[in-house]
C-alpha positions as CSV (number, residue, x, y, z in Angstrom):
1,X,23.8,-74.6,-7.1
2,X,20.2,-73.3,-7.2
3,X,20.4,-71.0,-4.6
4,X,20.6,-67.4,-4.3
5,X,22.3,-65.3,-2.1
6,X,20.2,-63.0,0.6
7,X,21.9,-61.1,3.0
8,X,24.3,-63.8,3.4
9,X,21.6,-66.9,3.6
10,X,21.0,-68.6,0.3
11,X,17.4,-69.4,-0.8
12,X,16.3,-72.0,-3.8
13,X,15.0,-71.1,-6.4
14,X,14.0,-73.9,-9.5
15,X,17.4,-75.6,-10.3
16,X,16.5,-74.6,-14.5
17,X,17.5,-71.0,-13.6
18,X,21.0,-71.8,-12.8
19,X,22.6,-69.2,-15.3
20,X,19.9,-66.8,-15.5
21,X,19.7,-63.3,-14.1
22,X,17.1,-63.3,-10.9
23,X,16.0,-60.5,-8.6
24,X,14.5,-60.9,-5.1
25,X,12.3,-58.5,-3.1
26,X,12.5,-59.2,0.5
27,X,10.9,-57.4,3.9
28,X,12.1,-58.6,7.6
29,X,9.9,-61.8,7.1
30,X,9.5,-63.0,3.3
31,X,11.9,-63.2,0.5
32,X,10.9,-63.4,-2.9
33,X,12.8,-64.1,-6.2
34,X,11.7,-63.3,-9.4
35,X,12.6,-64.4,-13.0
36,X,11.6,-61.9,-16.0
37,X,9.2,-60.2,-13.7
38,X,7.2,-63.4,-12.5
39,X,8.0,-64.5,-9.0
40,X,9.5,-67.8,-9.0
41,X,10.2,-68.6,-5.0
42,X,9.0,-67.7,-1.9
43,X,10.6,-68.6,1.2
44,X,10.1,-66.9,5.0
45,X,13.1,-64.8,5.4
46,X,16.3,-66.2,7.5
47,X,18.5,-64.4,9.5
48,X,20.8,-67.1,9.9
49,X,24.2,-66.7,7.6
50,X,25.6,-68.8,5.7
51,X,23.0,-71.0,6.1
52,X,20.7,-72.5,3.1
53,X,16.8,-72.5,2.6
54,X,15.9,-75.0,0.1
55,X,12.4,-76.4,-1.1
56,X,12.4,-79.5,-2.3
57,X,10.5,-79.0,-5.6
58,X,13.7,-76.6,-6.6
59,X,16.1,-79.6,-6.8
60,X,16.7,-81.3,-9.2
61,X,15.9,-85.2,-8.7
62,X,19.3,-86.5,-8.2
63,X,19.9,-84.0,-5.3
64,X,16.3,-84.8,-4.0
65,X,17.2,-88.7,-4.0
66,X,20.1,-87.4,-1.5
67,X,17.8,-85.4,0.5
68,X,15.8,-88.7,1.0
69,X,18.7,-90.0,2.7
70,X,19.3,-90.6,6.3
71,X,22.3,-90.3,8.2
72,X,22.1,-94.3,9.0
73,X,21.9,-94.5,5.2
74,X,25.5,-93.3,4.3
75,X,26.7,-95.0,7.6
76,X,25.2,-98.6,6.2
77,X,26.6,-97.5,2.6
78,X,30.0,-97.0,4.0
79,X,30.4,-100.2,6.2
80,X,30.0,-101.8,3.1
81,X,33.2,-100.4,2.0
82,X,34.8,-101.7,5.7
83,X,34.9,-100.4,9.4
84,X,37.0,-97.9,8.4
85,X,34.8,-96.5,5.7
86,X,32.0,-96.5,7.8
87,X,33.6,-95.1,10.9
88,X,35.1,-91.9,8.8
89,X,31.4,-91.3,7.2
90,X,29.8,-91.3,10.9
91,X,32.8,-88.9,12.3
92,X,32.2,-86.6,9.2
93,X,28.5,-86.7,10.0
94,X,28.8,-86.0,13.6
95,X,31.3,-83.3,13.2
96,X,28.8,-81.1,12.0
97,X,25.9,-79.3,14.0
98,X,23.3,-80.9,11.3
99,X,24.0,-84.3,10.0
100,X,22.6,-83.6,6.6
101,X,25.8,-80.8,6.4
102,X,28.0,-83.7,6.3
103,X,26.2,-85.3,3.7
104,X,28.5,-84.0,0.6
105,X,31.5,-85.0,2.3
106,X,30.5,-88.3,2.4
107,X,29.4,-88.7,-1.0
108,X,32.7,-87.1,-2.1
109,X,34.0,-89.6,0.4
110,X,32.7,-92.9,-1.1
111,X,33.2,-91.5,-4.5
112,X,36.2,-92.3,-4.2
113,X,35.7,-96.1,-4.0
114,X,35.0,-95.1,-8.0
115,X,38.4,-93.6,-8.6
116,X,40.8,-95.8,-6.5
117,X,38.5,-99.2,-5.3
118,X,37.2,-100.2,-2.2
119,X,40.3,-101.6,-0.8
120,X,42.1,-98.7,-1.1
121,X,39.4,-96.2,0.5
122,X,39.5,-98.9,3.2
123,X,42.6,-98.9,3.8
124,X,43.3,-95.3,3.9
125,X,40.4,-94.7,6.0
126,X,42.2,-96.7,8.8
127,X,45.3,-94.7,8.2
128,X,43.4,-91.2,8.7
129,X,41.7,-92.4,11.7
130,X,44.7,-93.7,13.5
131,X,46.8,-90.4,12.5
132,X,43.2,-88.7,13.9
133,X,42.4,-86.7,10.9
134,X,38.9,-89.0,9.3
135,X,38.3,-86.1,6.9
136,X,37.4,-86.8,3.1
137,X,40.7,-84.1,2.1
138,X,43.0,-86.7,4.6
139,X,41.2,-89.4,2.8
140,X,41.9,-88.2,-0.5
141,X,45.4,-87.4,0.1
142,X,46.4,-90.3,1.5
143,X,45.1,-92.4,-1.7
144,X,46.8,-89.4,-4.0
145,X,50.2,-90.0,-2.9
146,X,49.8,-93.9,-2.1
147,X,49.7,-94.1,1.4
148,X,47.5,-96.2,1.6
149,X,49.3,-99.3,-0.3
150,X,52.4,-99.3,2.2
151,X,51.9,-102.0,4.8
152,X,51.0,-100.2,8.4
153,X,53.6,-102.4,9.7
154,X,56.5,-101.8,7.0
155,X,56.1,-98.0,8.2
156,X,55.8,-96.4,11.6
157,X,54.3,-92.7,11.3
158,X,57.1,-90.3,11.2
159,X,57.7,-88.2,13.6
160,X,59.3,-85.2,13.0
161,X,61.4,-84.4,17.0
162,X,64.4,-82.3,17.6
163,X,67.7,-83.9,18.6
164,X,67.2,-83.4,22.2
165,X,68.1,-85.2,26.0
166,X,64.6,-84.6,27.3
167,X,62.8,-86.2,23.8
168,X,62.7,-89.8,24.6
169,X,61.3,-91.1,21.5
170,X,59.0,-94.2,20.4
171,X,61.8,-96.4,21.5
172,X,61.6,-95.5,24.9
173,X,58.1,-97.0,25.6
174,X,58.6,-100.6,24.0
């Protein structure tokens, strides 16, 4: 994915060396990555792991159209789809500690309006939010086994309780 891996940050480096061999010098504040002996990228060095410095002159334009996205974006994008839709891409988004980490999620998310339609994601959307799991992998697994295309009435979420005196069951509260 254009990145190399530091001391357990990843750095860019031009997305046309993806496949090639690089080497990277770095001190306590620079890192730099080379390519057949000519330096290729610079960043100031991270200490943060797992995390990913990335210029955006690396990328290559599809991925910098994403990076042009905002949050509100994806949110718009996905209320198109339905309440649902939107309200899973705003959970994935808040869910982690910088919006634009949720960004993949919900592009695998509403790229699977392609795969199964729009009435589908929308309706399984509503189904992973009221079993409280708005994830893309509930999402998707709900639409894989069809799920989604049993009416929410027809159905009440199974619940799985031992044959016991004190277990009162769903019946008890209507």
């Amino acid at each position: 994915d254009y990145h190399v891996e530091v001391d357990r940050h990843y750095y860019s480096v031009p997305h046309a060396l993806v496949g090639h061999g690089v080497w990277a010098r770095f001190t306590a504040r620079t890192v730099e990555v080379f390519f057949r002996s000519e330096r290729v990228a610079t960043h100031v060095r991270s200490y943060q792991r797992g995390a990913h410095t990335t210029l955006p002159e690396h990328m290559p334009k599809s991925h910098r159209a994403h990076a042009e996205w905002s949050p509100q974006r994806l949110i718009q994008w996905g209320e198109s789809i339905g309440v649902n839709a939107g309200a899973v891409v705003e959970h994935l988004l808040r869910s982690k500690p910088h919006p634009e980490q949720g960004y993949r999620a919900c592009l695998g998310l509403l790229a699977l309006a392609r795969e199964y339609g729009e009435g589908r994601l929308e309706a399984a959307s509503a189904l992973a939010l009221r079993l409280g799991s708005p994830t893309r992998k509930s999402v998707k697994s709900i639409l894989a086994s069809g799920r989604d295309l049993r009416s929410a009435t027809s159905e009440p979420l199974a619940l799985d309780l031992p044959a016991h005196d004190n277990v009162r069951g769903p019946g008890y509260y209507h």
